[in-house]
NUTIBA-485655 format. One record per atom (N, C-alpha, C): atom name; x, z, y; residue in one letter; residue number from 1. Coordinates in pm, 1 decimal, padded with zeros to 6 digits. Last residue first. Layout:
REM residues N
+----+----------+----------+----------+---+-----+
:  a :       px :       pz :       py : r :   k :
+----+----------+----------+----------+---+-----+
: CA :        X :        Z :        Y : A : NUM :
...
+----+----------+----------+----------+---+-----+
//
This chain:
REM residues 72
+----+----------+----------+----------+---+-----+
:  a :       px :       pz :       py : r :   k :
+----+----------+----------+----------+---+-----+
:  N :  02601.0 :  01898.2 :  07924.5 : X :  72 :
: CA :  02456.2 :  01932.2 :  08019.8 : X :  72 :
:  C :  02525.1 :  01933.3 :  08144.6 : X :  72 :
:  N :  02834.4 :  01870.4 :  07784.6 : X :  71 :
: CA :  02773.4 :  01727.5 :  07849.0 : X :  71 :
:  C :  02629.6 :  01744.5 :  07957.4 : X :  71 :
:  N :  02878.6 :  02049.1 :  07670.4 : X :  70 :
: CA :  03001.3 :  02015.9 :  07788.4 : X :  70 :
:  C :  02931.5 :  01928.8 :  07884.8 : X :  70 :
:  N :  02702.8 :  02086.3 :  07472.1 : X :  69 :
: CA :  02660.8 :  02196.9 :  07595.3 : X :  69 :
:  C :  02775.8 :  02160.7 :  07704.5 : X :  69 :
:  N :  02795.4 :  01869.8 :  07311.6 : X :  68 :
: CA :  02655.6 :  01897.0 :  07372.9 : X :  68 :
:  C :  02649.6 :  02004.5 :  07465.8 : X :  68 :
:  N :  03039.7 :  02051.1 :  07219.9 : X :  67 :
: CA :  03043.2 :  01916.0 :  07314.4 : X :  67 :
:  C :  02878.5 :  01858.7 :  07359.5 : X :  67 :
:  N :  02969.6 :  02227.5 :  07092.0 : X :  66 :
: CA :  03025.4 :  02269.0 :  07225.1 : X :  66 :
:  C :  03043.6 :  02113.2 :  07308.6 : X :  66 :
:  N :  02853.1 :  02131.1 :  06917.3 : X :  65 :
: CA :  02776.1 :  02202.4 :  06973.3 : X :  65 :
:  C :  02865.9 :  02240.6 :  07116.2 : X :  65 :
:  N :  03079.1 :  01987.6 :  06767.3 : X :  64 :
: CA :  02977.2 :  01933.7 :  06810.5 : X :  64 :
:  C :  02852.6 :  02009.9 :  06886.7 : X :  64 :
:  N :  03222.0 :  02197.2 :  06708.9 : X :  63 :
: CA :  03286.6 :  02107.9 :  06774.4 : X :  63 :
:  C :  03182.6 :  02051.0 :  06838.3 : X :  63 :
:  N :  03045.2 :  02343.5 :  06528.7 : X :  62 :
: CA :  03098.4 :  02396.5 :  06588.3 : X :  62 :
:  C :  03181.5 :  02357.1 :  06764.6 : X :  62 :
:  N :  03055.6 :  02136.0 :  06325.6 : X :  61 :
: CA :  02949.0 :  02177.8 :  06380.4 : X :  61 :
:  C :  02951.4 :  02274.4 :  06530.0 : X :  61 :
:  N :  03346.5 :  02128.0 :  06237.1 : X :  60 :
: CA :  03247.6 :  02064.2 :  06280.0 : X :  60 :
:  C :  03182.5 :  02109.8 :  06381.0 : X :  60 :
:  N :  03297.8 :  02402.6 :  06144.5 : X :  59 :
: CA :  03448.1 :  02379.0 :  06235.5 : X :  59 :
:  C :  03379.5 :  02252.8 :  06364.5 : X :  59 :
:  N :  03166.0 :  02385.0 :  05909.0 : X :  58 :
: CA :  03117.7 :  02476.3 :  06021.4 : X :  58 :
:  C :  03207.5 :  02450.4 :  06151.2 : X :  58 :
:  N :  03346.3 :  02201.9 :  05744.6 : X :  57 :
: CA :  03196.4 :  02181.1 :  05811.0 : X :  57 :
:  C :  03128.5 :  02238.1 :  05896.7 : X :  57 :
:  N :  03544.2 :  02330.8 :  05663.0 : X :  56 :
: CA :  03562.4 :  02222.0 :  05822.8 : X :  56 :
:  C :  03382.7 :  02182.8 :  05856.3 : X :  56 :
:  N :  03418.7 :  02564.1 :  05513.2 : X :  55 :
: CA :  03493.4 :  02586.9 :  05655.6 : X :  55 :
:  C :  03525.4 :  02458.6 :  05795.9 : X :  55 :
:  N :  03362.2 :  02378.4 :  05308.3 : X :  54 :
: CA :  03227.0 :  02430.9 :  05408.4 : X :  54 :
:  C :  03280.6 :  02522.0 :  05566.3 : X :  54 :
:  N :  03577.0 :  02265.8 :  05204.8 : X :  53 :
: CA :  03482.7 :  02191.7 :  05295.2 : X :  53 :
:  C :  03394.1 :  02266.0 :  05357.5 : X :  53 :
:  N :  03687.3 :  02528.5 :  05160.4 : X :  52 :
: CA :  03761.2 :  02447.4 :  05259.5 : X :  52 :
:  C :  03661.8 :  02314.6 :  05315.5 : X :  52 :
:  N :  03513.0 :  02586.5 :  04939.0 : X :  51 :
: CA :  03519.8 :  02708.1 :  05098.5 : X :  51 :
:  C :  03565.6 :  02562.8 :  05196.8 : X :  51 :
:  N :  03573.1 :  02394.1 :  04734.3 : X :  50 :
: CA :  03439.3 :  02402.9 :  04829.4 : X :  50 :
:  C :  03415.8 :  02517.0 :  04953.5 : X :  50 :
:  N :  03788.2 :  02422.4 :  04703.4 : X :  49 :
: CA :  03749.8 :  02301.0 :  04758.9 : X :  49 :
:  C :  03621.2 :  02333.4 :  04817.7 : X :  49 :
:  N :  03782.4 :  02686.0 :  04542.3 : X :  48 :
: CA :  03868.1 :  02647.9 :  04653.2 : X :  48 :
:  C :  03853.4 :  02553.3 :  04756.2 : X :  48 :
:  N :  03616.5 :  02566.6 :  04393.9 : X :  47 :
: CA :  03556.3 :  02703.0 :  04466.8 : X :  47 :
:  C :  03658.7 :  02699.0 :  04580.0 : X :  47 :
:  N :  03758.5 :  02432.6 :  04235.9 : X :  46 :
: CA :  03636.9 :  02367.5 :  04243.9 : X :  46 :
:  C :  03603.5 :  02460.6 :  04353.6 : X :  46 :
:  N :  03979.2 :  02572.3 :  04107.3 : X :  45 :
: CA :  03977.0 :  02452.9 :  04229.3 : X :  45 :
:  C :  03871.2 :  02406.1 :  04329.3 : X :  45 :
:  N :  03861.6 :  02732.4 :  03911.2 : X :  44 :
: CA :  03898.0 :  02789.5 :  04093.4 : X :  44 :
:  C :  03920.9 :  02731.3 :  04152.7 : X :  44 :
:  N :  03724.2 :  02555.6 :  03758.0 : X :  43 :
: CA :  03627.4 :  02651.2 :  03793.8 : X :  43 :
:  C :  03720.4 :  02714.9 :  03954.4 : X :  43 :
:  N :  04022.1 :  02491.2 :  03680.0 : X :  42 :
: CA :  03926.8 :  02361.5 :  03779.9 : X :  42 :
:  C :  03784.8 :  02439.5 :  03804.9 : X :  42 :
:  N :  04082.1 :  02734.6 :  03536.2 : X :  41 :
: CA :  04167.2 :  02641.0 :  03674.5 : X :  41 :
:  C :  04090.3 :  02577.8 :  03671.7 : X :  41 :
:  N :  03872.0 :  02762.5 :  03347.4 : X :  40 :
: CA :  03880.5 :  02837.9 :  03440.4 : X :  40 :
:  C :  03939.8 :  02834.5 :  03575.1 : X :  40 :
:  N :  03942.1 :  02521.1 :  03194.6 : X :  39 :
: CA :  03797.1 :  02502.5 :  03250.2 : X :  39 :
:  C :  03824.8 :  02601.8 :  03390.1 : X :  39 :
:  N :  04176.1 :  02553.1 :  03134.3 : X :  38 :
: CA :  04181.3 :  02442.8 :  03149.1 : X :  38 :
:  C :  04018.3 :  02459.8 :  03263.7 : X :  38 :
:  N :  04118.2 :  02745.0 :  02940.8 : X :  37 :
: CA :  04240.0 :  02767.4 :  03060.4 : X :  37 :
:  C :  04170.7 :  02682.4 :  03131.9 : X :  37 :
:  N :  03941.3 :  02655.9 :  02758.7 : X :  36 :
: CA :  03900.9 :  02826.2 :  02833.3 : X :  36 :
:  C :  04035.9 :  02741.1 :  02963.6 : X :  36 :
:  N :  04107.6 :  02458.6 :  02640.5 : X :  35 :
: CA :  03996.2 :  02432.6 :  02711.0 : X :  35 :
:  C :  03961.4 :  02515.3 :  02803.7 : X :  35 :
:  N :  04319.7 :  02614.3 :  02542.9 : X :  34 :
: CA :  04369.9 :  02551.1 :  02606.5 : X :  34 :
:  C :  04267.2 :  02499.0 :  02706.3 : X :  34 :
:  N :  04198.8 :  02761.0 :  02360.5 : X :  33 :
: CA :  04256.0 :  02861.1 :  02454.2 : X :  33 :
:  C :  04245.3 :  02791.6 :  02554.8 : X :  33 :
:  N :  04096.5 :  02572.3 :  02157.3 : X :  32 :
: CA :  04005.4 :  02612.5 :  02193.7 : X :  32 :
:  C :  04041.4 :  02736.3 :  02335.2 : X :  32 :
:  N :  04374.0 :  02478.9 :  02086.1 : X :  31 :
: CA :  04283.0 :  02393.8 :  02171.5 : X :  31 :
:  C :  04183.2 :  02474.3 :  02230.0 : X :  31 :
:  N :  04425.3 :  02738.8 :  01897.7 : X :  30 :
: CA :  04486.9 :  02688.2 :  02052.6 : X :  30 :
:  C :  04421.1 :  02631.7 :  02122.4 : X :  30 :
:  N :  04234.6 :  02717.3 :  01731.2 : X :  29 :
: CA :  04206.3 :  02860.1 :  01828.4 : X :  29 :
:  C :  04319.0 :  02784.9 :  01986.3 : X :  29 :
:  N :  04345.9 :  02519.1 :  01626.7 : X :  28 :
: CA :  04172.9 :  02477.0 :  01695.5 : X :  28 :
:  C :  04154.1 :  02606.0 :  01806.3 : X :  28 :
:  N :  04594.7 :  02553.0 :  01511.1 : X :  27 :
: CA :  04513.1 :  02420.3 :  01572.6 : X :  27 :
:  C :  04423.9 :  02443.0 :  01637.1 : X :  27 :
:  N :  04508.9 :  02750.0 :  01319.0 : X :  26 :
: CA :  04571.5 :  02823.2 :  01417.5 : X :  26 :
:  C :  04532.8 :  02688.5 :  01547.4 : X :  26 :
:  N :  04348.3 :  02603.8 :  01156.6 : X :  25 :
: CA :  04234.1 :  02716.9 :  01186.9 : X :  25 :
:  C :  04332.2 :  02732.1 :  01330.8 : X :  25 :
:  N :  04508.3 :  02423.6 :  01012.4 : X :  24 :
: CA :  04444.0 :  02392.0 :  01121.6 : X :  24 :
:  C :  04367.7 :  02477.6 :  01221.4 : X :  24 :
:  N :  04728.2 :  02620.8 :  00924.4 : X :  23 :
: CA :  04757.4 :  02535.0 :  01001.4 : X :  23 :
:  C :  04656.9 :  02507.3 :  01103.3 : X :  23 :
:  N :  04515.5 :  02717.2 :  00737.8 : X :  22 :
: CA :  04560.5 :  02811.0 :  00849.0 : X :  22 :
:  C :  04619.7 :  02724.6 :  00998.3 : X :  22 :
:  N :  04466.3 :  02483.8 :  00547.1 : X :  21 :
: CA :  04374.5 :  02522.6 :  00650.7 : X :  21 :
:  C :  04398.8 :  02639.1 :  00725.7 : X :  21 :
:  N :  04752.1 :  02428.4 :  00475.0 : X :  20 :
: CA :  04698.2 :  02337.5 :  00595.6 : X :  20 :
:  C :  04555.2 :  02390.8 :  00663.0 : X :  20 :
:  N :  04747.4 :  02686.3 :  00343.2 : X :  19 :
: CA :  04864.2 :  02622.1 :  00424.4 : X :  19 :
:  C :  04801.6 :  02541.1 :  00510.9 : X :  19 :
:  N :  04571.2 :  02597.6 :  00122.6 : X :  18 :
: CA :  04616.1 :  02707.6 :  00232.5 : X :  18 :
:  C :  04679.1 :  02708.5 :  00321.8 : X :  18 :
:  N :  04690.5 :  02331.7 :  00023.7 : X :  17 :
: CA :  04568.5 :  02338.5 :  00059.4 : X :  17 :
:  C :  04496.4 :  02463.5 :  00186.7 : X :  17 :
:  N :  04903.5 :  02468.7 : -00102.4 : X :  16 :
: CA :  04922.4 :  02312.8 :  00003.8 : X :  16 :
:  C :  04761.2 :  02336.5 :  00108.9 : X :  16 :
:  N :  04854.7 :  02626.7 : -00291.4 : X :  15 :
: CA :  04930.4 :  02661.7 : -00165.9 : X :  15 :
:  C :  04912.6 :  02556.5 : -00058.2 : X :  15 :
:  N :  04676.4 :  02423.6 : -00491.5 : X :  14 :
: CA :  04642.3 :  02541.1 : -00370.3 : X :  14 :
:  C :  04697.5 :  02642.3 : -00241.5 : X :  14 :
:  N :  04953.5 :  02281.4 : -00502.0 : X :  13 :
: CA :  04806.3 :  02258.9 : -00423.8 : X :  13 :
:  C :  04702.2 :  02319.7 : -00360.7 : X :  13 :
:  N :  05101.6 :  02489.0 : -00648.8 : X :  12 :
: CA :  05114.6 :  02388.3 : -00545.2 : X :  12 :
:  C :  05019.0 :  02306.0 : -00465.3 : X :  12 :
:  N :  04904.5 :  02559.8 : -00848.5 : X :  11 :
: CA :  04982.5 :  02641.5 : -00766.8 : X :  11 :
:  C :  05005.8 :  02571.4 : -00666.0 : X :  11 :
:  N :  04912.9 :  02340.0 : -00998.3 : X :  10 :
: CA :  04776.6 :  02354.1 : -00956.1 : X :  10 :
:  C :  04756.2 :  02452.9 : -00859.7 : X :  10 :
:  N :  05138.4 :  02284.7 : -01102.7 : X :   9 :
: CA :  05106.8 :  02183.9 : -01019.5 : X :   9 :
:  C :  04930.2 :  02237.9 : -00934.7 : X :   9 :
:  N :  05218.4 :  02512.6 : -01211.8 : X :   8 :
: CA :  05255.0 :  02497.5 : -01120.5 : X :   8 :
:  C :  05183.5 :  02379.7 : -01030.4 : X :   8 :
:  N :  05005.5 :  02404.2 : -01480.9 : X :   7 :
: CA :  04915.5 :  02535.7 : -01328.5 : X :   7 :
:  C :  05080.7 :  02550.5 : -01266.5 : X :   7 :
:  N :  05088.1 :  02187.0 : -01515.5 : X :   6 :
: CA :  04923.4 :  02208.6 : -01481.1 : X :   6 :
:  C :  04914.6 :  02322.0 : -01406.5 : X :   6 :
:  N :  05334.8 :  02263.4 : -01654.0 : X :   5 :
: CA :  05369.9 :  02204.5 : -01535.1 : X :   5 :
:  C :  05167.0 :  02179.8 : -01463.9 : X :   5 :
:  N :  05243.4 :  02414.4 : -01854.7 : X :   4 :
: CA :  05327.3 :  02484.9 : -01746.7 : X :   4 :
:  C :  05314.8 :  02406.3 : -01654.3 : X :   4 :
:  N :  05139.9 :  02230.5 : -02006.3 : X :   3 :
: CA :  05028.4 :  02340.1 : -01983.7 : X :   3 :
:  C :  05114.2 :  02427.0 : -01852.4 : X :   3 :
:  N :  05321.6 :  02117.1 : -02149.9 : X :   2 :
: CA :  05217.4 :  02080.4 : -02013.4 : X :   2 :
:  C :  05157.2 :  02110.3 : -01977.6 : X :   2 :
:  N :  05433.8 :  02299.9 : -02306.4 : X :   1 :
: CA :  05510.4 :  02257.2 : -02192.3 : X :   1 :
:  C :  05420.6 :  02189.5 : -02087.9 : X :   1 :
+----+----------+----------+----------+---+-----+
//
């Protein structure tokens, strides 16, 4: 009789044990989606932000060259 309840109990643990490392394996592929996302939106913010400053910067420049040639 204790020889039954040793390998359910040893069944149960190794299920337990499976179980939590799929659990975590599925855990980490998410996080690891969630980073990829995460990086690729602020990789297009970052490119977004930077046209829009280099557009008022030429806008600038632009401003300031015509106001030197208002002033000759």
């Amino acid at each position: 009789m204790g020889c039954v309840i040793g390998v359910r109990l040893a069944s149960f643990f190794t299920g337990a044990a499976a179980a939590s490392f799929l659990g975590l394996y599925s855990l980490h592929n998410d996080y690891k989606l969630a980073h990829l996302y995460y990086i690729q939106r602020m990789n297009g913010l970052h490119k977004s932000l930077e046209s829009r400053i280099s557009s008022l910067e030429k806008l600038k420049q632009t401003e300031t060259s015509e106001q030197v040639e208002a002033t000759k």
